[in-house]
Structure formats: structure tokens, C-alpha cells
C-alpha positions as CSV (number, residue, x, y, z in Angstrom):
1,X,187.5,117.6,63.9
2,X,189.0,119.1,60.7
3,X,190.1,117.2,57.6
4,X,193.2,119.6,58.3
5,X,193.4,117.9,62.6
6,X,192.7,114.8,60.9
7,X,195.8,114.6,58.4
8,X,197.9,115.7,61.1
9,X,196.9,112.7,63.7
10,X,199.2,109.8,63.9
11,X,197.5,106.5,63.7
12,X,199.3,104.1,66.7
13,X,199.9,107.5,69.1
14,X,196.9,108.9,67.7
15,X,194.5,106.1,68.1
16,X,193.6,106.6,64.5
17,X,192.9,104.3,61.3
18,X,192.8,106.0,58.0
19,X,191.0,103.6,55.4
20,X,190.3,105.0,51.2
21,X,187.8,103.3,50.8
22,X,186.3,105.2,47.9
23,X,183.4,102.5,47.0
24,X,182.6,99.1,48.2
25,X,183.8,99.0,51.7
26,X,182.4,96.3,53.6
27,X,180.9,97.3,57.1
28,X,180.6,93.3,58.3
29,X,183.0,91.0,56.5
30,X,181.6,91.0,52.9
31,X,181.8,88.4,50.9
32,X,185.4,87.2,52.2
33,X,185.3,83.2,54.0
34,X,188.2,83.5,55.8
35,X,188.0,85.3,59.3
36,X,191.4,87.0,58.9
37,X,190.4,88.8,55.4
38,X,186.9,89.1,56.8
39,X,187.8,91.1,60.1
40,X,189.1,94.0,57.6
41,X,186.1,95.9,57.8
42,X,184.2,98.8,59.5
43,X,182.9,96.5,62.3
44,X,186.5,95.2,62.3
45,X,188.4,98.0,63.2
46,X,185.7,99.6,65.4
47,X,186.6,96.5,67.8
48,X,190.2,97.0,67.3
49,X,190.3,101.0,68.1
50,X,187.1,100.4,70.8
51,X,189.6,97.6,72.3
52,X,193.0,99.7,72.3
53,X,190.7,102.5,74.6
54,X,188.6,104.0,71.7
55,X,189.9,106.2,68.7
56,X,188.8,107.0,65.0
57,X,188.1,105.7,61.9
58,X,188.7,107.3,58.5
59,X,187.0,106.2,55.7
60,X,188.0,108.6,52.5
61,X,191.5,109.9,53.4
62,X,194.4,107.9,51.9
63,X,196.3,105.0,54.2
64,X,199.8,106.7,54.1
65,X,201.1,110.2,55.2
66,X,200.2,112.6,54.3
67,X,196.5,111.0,54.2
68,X,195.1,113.2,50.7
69,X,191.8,113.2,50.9
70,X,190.5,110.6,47.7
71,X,186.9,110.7,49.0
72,X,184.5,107.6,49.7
73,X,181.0,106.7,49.1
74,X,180.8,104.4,52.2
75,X,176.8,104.3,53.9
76,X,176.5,107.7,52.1
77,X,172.8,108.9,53.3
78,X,172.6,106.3,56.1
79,X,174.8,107.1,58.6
80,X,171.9,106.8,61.5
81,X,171.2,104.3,60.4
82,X,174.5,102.7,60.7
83,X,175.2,104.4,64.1
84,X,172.0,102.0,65.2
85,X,173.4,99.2,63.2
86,X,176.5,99.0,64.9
87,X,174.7,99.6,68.5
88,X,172.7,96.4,67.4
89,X,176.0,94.4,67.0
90,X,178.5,95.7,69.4
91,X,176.5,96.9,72.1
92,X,178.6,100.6,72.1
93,X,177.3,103.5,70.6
94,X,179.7,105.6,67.8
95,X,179.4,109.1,66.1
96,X,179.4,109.2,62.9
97,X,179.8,112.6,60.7
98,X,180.7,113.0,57.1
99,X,183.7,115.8,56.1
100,X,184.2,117.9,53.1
101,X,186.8,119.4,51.0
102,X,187.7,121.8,49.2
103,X,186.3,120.6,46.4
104,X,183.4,118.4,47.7
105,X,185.2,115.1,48.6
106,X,183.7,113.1,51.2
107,X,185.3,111.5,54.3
108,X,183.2,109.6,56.6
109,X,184.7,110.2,60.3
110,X,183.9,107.4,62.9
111,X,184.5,108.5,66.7
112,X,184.5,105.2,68.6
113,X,184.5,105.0,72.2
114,X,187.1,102.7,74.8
115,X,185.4,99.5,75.3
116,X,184.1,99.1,79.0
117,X,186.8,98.6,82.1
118,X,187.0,94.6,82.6
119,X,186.0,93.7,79.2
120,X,186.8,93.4,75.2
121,X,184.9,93.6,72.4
122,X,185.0,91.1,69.8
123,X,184.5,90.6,65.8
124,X,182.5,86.9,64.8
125,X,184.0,85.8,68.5
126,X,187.4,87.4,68.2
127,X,188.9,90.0,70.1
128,X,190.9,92.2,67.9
129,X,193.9,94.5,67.7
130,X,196.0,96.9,65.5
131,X,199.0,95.6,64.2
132,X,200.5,98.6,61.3
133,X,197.9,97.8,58.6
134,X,196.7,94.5,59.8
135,X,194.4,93.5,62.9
136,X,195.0,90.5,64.8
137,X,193.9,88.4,67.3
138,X,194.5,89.7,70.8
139,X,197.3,87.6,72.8
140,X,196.0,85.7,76.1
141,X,198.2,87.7,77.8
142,X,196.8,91.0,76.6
143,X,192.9,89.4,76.9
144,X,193.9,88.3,81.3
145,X,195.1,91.9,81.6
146,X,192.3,93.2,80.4
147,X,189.8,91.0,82.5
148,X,192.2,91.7,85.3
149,X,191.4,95.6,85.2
150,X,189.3,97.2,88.2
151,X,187.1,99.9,87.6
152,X,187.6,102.4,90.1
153,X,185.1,103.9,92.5
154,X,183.9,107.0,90.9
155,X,181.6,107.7,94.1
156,X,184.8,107.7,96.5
157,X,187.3,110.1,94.2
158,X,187.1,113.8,95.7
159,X,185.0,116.4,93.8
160,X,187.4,119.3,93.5
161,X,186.3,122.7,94.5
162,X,182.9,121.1,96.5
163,X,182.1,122.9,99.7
164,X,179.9,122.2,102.6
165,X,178.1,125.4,101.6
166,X,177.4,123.5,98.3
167,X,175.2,121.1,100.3
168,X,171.6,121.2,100.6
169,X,170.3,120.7,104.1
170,X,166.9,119.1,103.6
171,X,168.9,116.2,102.1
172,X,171.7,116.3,104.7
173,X,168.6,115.7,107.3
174,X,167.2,113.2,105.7
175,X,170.6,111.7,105.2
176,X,171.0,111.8,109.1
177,X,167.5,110.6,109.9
178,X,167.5,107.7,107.4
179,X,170.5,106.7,108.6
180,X,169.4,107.2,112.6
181,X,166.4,104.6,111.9
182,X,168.2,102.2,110.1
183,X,171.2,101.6,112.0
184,X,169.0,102.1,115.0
185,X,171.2,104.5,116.3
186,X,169.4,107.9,117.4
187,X,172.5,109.5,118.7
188,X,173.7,110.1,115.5
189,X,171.2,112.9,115.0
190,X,173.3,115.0,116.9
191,X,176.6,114.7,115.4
192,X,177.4,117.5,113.7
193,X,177.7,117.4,109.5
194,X,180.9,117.0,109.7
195,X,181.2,114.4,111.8
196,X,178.4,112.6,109.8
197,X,179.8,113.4,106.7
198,X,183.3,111.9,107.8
199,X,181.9,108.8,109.6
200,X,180.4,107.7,106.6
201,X,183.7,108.8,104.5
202,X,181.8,110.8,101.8
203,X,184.1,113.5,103.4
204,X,188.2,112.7,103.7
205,X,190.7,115.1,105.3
206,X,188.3,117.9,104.9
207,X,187.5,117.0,100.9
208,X,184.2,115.8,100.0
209,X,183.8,113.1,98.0
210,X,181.7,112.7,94.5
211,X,179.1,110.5,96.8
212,X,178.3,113.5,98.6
213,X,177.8,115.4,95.8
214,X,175.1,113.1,94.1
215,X,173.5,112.1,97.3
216,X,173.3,115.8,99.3
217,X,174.5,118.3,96.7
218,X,172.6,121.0,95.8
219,X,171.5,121.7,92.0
220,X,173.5,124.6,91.2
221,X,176.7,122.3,92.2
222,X,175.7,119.6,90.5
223,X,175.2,121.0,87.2
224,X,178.7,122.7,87.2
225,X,181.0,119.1,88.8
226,X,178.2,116.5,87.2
227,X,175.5,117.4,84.9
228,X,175.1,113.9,83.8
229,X,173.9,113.3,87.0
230,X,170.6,114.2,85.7
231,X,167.2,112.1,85.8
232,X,165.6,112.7,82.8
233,X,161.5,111.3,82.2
234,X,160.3,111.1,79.2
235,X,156.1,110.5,79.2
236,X,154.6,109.0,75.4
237,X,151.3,107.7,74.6
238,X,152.6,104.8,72.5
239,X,155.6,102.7,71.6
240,X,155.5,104.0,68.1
241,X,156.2,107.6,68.9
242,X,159.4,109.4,68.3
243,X,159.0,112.4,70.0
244,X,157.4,112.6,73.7
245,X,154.4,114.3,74.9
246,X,156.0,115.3,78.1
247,X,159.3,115.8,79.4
248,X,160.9,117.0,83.0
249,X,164.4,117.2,84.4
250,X,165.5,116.2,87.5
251,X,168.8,117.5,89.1
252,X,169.1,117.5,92.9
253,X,170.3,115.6,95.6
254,X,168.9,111.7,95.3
255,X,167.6,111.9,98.8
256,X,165.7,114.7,97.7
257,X,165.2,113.6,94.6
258,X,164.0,110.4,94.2
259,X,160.6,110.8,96.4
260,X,160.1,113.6,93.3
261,X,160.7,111.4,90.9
262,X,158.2,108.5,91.9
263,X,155.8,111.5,92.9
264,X,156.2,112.2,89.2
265,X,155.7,109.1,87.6
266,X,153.0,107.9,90.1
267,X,150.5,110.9,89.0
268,X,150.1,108.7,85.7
269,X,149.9,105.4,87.7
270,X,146.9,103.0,87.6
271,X,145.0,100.3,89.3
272,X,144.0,96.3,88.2
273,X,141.2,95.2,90.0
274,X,142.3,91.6,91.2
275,X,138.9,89.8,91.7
276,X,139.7,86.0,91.6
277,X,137.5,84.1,94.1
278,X,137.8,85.1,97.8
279,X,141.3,87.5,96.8
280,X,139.7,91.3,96.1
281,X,142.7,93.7,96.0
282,X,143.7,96.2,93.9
283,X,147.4,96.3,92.0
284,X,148.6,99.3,90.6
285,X,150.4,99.1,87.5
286,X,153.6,100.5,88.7
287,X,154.9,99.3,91.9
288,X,156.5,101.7,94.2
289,X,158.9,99.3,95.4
290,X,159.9,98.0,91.8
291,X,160.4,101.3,90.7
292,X,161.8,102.8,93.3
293,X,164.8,100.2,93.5
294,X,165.3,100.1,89.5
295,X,165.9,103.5,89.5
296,X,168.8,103.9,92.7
297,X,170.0,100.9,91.0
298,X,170.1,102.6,87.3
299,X,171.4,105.8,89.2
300,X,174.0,104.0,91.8
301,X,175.6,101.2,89.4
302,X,175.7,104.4,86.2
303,X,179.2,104.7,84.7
304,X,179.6,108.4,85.9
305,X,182.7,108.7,83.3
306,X,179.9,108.4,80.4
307,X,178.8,111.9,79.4
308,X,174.7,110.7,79.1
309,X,172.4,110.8,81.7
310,X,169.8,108.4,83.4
311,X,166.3,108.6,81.2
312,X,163.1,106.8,82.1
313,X,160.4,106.3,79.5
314,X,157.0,106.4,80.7
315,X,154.0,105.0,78.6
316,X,150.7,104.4,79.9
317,X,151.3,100.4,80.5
318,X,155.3,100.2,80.9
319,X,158.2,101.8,81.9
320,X,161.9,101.6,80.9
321,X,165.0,103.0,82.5
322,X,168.2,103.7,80.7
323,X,171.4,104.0,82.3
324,X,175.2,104.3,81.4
325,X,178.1,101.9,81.3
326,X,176.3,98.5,81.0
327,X,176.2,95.8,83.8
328,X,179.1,96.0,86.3
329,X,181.6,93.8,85.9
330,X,181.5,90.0,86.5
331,X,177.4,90.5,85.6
332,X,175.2,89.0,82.6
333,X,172.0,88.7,81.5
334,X,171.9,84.9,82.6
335,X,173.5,85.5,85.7
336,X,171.9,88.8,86.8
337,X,169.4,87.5,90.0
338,X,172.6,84.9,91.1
339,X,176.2,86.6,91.1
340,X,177.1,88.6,93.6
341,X,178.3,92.0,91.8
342,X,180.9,94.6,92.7
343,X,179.2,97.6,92.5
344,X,181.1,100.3,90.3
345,X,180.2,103.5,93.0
346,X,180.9,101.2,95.6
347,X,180.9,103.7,98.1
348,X,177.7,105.7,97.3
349,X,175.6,102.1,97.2
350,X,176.9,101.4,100.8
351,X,175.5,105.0,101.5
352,X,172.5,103.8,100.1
353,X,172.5,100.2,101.6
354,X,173.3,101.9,105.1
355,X,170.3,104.4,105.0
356,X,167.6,101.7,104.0
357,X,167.2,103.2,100.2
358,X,167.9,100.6,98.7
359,X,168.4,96.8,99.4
360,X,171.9,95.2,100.4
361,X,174.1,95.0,97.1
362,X,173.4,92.5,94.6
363,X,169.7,91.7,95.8
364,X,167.7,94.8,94.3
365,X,167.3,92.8,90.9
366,X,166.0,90.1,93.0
367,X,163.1,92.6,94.4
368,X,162.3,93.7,91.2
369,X,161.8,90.6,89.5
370,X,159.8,88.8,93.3
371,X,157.3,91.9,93.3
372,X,156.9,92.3,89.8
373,X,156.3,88.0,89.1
374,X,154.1,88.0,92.4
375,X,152.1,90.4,90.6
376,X,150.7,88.2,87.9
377,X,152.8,90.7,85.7
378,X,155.5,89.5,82.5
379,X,159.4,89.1,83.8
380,X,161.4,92.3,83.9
381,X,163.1,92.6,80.4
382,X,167.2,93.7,80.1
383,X,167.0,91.7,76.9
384,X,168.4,94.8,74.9
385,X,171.1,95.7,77.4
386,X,174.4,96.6,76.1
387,X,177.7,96.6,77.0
388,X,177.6,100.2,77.5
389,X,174.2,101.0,78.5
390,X,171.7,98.9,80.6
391,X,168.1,98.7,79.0
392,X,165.4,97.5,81.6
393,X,161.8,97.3,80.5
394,X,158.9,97.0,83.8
395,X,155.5,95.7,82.0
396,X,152.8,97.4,84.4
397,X,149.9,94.9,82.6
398,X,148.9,91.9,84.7
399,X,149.4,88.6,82.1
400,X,147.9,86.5,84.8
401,X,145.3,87.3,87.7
402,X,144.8,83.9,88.7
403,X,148.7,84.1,89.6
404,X,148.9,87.3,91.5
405,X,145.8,85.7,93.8
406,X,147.6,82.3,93.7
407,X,150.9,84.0,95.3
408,X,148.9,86.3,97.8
409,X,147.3,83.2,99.0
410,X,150.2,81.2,99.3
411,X,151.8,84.0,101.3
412,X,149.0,84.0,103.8
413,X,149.6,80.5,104.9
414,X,153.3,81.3,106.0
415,X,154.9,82.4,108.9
416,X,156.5,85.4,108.6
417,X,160.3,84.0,108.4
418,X,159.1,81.4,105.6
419,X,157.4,83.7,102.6
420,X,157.9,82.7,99.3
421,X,161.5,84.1,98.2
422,X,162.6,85.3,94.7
423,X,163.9,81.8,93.5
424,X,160.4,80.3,95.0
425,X,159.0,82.5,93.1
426,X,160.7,82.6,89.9
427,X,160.5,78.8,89.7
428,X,156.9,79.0,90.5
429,X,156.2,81.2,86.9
430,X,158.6,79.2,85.4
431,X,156.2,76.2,86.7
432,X,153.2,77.9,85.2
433,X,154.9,79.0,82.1
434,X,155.5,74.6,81.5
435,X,159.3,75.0,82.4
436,X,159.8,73.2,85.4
437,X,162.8,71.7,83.7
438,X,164.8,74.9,84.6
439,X,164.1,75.4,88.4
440,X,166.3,74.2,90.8
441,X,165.7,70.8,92.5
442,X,166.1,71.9,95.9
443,X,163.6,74.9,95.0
444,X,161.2,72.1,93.2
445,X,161.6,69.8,96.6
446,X,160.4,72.4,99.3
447,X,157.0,73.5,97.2
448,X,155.8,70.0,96.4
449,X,156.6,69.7,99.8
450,X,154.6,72.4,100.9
451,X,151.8,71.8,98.6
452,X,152.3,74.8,96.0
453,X,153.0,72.6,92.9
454,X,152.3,68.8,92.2
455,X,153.7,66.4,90.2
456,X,152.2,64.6,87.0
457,X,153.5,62.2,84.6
458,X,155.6,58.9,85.8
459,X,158.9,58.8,87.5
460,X,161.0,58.8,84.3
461,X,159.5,61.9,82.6
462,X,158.2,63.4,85.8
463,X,157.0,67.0,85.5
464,X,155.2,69.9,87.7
465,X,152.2,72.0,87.5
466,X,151.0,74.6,89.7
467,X,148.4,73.6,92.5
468,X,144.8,72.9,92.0
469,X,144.2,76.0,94.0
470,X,145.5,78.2,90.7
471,X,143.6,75.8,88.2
472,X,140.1,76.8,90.2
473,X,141.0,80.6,90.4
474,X,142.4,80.7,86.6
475,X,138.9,79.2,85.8
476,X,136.9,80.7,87.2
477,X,137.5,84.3,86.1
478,X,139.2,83.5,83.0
479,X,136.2,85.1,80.7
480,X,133.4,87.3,80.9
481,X,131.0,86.2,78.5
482,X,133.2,84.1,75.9
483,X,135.6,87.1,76.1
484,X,139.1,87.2,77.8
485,X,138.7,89.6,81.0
486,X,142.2,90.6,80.0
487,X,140.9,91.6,76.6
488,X,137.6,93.4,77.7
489,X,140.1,95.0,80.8
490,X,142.5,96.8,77.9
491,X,139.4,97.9,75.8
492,X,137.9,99.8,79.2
493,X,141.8,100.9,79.8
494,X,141.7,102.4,76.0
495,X,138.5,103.8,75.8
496,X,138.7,105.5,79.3
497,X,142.0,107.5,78.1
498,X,140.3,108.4,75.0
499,X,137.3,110.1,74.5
500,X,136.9,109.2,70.7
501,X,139.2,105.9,70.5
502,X,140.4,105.2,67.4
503,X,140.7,101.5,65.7
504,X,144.6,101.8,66.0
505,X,144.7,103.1,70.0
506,X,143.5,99.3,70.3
507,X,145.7,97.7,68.3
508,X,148.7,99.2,69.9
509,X,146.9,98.4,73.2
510,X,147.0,94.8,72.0
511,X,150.5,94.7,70.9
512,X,152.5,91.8,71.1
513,X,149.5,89.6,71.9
514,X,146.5,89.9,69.6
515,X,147.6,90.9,66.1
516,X,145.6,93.9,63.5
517,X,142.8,91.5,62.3
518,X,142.2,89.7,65.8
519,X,141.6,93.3,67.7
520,X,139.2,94.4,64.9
521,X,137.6,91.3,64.9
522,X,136.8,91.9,68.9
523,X,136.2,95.2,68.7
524,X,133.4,94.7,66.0
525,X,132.0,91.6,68.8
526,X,131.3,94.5,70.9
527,X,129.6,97.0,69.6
528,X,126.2,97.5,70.7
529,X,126.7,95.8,74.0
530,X,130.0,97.7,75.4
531,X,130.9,100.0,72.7
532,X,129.2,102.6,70.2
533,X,130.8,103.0,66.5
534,X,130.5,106.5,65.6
535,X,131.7,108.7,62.5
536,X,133.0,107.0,59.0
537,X,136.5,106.2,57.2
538,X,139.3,107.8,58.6
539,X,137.4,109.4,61.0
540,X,135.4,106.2,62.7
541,X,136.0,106.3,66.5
542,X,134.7,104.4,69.1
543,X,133.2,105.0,72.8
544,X,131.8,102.6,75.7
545,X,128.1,102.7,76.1
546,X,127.1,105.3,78.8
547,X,126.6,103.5,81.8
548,X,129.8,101.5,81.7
549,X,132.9,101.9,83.8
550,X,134.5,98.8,84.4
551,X,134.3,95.1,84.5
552,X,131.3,94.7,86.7
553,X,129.4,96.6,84.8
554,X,130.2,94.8,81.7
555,X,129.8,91.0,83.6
556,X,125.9,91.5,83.5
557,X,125.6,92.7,79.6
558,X,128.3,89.8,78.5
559,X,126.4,87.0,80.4
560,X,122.9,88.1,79.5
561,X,123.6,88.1,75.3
């Protein structure tokens, strides 16, 4: 947009708020103490214009017609990062660009987006609104209508101009197979497409439906009707990195396309070697099942009306998937295992639930977090969700063997109707992590009953631990040697990737649990039994001793010194 569009834009028709702000404007409050002088700032009126269904903000032009440009010196050569500032406290993402005259005045233009469907955004607790110059507080009135909205089912709405000759086949067979074996129901095979297409009501009165064309459209259609539809994977070696080392694009239909993408992201998957007492398996570090069901969630419960697409960042030890338009209505972060959601593509999850891709709606979080806590592995993270984007981080490093045995044995003893379930399961990490205040009593009841946790301390200050059965499997493979097997497991992990490991591939190995001078410290502890120091300064680097592959052949060394 021009200065020239810009003076010509009405601010209440216009959804526009034209500020002069030449120095000094504040961007959260300032110094003001009351909330009514405090809210007249660039946070402020972001909530206000985000809450009347987006708009933009001005900062350089003058408040009255004809808006003269006076110029403005507001975040002047840190505009990104105020773009990741605001992200930070609002949870919505702007676009922020800087104009110029005629004779190099600047105006600072802030493109703000409609807050989600359902919802309002709010300054220091307050949902705000335009009022001529002023913002106020929102009337009940206006905040019930607002929680009152429904989003619509983008999935059900007919994609104008698709044609069955737009479909792809392959996926349209696996659609009718999938949906043959679930429903147990072979006689659907031989209905025709559509018949199938209309039974399932991704096709009505002839039109097809924008379910149809994400689940069985073909890439050249859906890169003209949806090119956000995309899955895009990002591979990078470390957190730290800015820029990725690999990157692939995936555009099909999902039931073609979502056996690529775990084909894709499984040819950089590992294994942990679970050796606790009797238990000997193997873990990988990404889970099929997790991974599978976090991505058709990201890609089902998407805002479709949001312009970005679905991206997954790989790194060796983690995952995290990125999707559009934040948690469906009625979810939170503290409620996200317990509420039973509505679904904003209601009719493309049913697709999904219907054909077996996914579990029935509301419990694919619960999967992800049973599997991934069974696993001995950290809880799955959507700490940094946002209103308009959900975040969810999958750690693929196993915190706790000793747990992943304990759960695999306790599995064992049950019939097949009475496995541990997700709230068994949560509550028994939150057990082991000294939180047994937070589980349920019912939950706390039925695994002292069945012997899984005991109680300790007297009646008035009672509390829970796990079973002596995890005690004697934690201790006895805790160490290797006076070292963590943990530790000495990430140092085989690091210096099997690189061929000359450097000092700082450890440390970021390490991150978030040993710190710089604690990683050096073991790293030094090793050479000459597991590692060889080579080279000098800068260019020191580090390699395991020939001979040595993995923990058992480390046990010997370790015990003997």
C-alpha cells in the first residue's frame, strides 16, 4: 500500500488508525499508571483493530484528514524485531513495513490480522475497541457475541471449478479400501466414485467439496484452489541454526501423502537400546504413531483461511510441527488431553476418523502424549502455541529408561481390555516426577490398588511413589562406570554423526540439561578410555576410540578403570 492508498482510507469504514507519532511512541503502555491512558499504545490499538476483524495502523501520517505525512521514528531499525515482539505478547503475527515520501519522511505501516473466530484479544486483561480517537473496553454484550461465533467448516464448503477428473485415483482407492476395512464393510469397494464420494458427502449435488480436494485431489488442483495446503519439512542439525540443511515440499492428496511424509522423516530416525533388567527392546526416537497422528491433527484442525502452510522441523533428536489458526475453539493448553473439541474441518476429520487415519476426535492428543510418556521420553510441549498458530514440540530422547521398562512391564501383566490408559499414564510420570498432588484420586485409587505405585508418609501428608519394581530397574542401569548412561548414550549419538566432533556439537547435544563447563568437564573424563582428542585451538575435535560402537562396548572399559 501507498502513502497515496493510505491518505485515502477511512479509519472506522476503512479499519484504519492513523497515529503521528513522530518520537517517543510507546509500543506497551509507557510510563502511564492508569490502564485507560496506558492502552493508547501500539500493543493497544493492535488489539483494538485485531478485535474489530483486523485493519492497520499508521504511525507517521497525521490523525486528521487529510493524514500529511509528519514522519515518525517509531522502532526505526527494528521492526523484526518488533514483529517477534508482538508474536510473543499477543500470540498473532503482524507485518510491519516502513513508507517514504517524497522527501524522505518515514511512516511505519502495521498490517494486523482479525483475531481468531470465537475469541478476542486483550491489552493487560482487557479487550479493547475503537471509539473515534479513544479505545475502550469491549461491552459484555459485544464480548458473548463474539464467544458466541462458530467457525464454519472450511472442509464441507464446495471448491468451485473441482472436477472428478481433478482426482487422483491411487488416493481415491485407498480412500475406498481404508474405508472397506474399517467399517468392515467390503461391499463398498464396488460402489462406484460417485456413489463413494456422495455417501461420505465430500460430494453434494454433483459439487465436490474442499474435503475432497485435500484428501483425493491431485497436485496440479491443489496448488491452483489451496496451495497452503502444503507440508513443508524443514531438516537442521541444531537448534541454533537459521537456515536448514534440507528442505522438501509436499503437495498431494493426504492419503497419498502422508505415508511419504513419515517415509521422509523416518530415513533420519534412530534407535535407543532399552536394556533395564529382563526388558531388551529397542525405541526409536520418533514414533510412527506419535508422528503420524500429530501431523493429520496439525493438517485436519489447520485454519484453511490462513495463507501459511503446515511446516515440520526435523533435528536429529526432536521434531516440531507448525500449524495455522491456533487451538480450535473451546481448547487450551490446560485443558488440551480433557475437553472434548469441535473440530474446525469437521467434515474432513470424520473422513479421517471413518477411514482409521486417525483416532476418533478429541483423543489424538491423548495418543501422543500415552506413547510418547510410555516411552521414558519428556511430555509433548505446545508451551509456545498461539492464538493463531499451534506450536508442538516431540522430544525423540529417552529422559528415563527405567520408566519406559517400568510401563512395558506393567502392560504385560494386563488383560488386554485393562492396559494402562492416557490418564494412568500421565498420573504415573507425574508420580515419578514427585507430583502426585495433581493426579486424580480415582486415577491414584486403581494403581495403588493394582500395585503400580505405593504410598509413603502418614495419613495426613500421605504421598505416592512409583513401585519398587522401577526403583530396582532405575538402579540398576543408572550408570556405567560413575557416568550417567544417558550422558555416555548422547556422546556415542554425537560422535557417531560426526566424524571429527567438535567441543560445541556436545554442548548443544547436552542442552537444556548439562550446562558449557559440565559437558567439557565430561568430555575431558573420557578421553583415553572412550574418546581421542585430536588437533589444537579452534581446530581440536574429537573421535571415539576404534573399537567402540555403543554402550556395551563401553560397559567393559568404564568398569575396569
Amino acid at each position: 500500500m501507498t502513502i497515496k492508498e493510505l491518505q485515502g482510507l477511512k479509519e472506522s469504514e476503512d479499519k484504519v488508525e492513523f497515529k503521528e507519532a513522530k518520537t517517543d511512541f510507546p509500543w506497551n503502555g509507557g510510563s502511564h499508571t492508569e490502564q485507560k491512558d496506558r492502552r493508547k499504545c501500539f500493543l493497544g490499538y493492535i488489539v483494538a483493530l485485531a478485535n474489530e476483524g483486523g485493519g492497520h495502523l499508521v504511525l507517521g501520517m497525521a490523525d486528521k484528514a487529510p493524514h500529511n505525512v509528519v514522519g515518525s521514528n517509531f522502532a526505526e531499525g527494528k521492526l523484526g524485531e518488533l514483529e517477534d515482539a508482538v508474536y510473543e505478547k499477543l500470540g498473532i503475527r503482524v507485518h510491519i513495513e516502513e513508507l517514504f515520501d517524497s522527501i524522505g519522511l518515514r511512516v511505519v505501516l502495521t498490517n494486523i490480522p482479525s483475531r481468531p473466530v470465537g475469541r478476542t484479544l486483550k491489552f493487560e486483561g482487557v479487550p479493547l475497541m475503537r471509539t473515534g480517537d479513544s479505545l475502550r473496553n469491549m461491552t459484555d454484550e459485544e464480548v458473548f457475541k463474539i464467544l458466541s461465533e462458530q467457525e464454519p467448516d472450511f472442509s464441507a464448503k464446495i471448491c468451485t471449478g473441482l472436477q472428478l477428473s481433478d482426482l487422483d485415483e491411487t488416493a481415491i482407492t485407498i480412500l475406498k479400501e481404508r474405508y472397506a476395512k474399517k467399517q468392515n464393510n467390503p461391499s463398498f469397494l464396488k460402489l462406484s466414485t460417485s456413489q463413494i464420494l456422495t455417501d461420505l458427502h465430500l460430494m453434494q449435488e454433483g459439487d465436490l467439496t474442499n474435503a475432497a480436494l485435500i484428501l483425493v485431489g491431485n497436485e496440479k488442483v491443489l496448488k491452483e484452489h489451496l496451495p497452503n495446503a502444503q507440508v513443508n519439512i524443514e531438516y537442521r542439525q541444531t537448534h541454533a541454526q537459521t537456515h536448514f540443511d534440507k528442505r522438501e515440499v509436499f503437495l498431494g492428496p493426504l492419503f497419498i501423502s502422508i505415508d511419504e511424509i513419515w517415509k521422509y522423516l523416518n530415513t533420519r530416525n534412530r534407535d535407543h537400546k532399552i536394556s533395564e533388567g529382563p526388558y531388551k527392546f529397542d525405541l526409536p526416537y520418533f514414533n510412527e504413531e506419535v508422528i503420524r497422528e500429530a501431523v493429520l491433527n496439525a493438517i485436519a484442525h489447520r485454519d484453511y483461511t490462513i495463507t501459511s502452510e503446515t511446516v515440520i522441523k526435523q533435528y536429529p533428536n526432536s521434531i516440531i510441527i507448525l500449524n495455522a489458526g491456533g487451538f480450535p475453539k473451546g481448547v487450551t493448553k490446560e485443558n488440551l488431553i480433557s475437553v472434548n473439541s469441535v473440530p474446525r474441518s469437521r467434515l474432513l476429520t470424520e473422513i479421517l476418523e471413518k477411514t482409521g487415519l486417525v483416532e476418533r476426535s478429541g483423543q489424538g492428543v491423548d495418543k501422543i502424549f500415552r506413547i510418547t510418556l510410555s516411552e521414558g521420553k519428556p511430555e509433548p510441549d505446545y508451551s509456545k502455541t498461539g492464538i493463531l498458530q499451534v506450536e508442538l514440540h516431540i522430544n525423540g530422547e529417552i529422559e528415563d529408561k527405567a520408566f519406559a521398562a517400568f510401563i512395558s512391564s506393567e502392560q504385560e501383566k494386563r488383560d488386554e481390555d485393562n492396559k494402562l490408559g492416557t490418564y494412568e499414564i500421565i498420573g504415573l510420570h507425574d508420580i515419578k516426577e514427585g507430583k502426585s498432588d495433581a493426579v486424580d484420586s480415582s486415577v491414584l485409587e486403581s494403581l495403588e490398588k493394582e500395585g503400580a505405585i505405593k504410598r509413603v508418609g502418614g495419613s495426613a501428608s500421605a504421598k505416592y511413589v512409583l513401585s519398587d519394581e522401577y526403583f530396582a530397574l532405575r538402579n540398576k542401569a543408572g550408570e556405567i562406570g560413575g557416568f550417567r548412561t544417558i550422558d555416555l548414550e548422547r556422546i556415542l549419538y554425537v560422535a557417531d554423526r560426526n566424524e571429527k566432533a567438535k567441543m560445541g556439537d556436545f554442548i548443544e547435544n547436552f542442552k537444556d540439561d548439562l550446562n558449557r563447563d559440565q559437558v567439557r568437564y565430561l568430555i575431558e573424563k573420557l578421553i583415553g578410555t572412550v574418546l581421542i582428542k585430536e588437533g589444537s585451538g579452534s581446530g581440536t575435535y574429537y573421535k571415539l576410540i576404534e573399537g567402540i560402537k555403543d554402550l556395551d562396548d563401553i560397559k567393559p572399559i568404564l568398569e575396569d578403570v
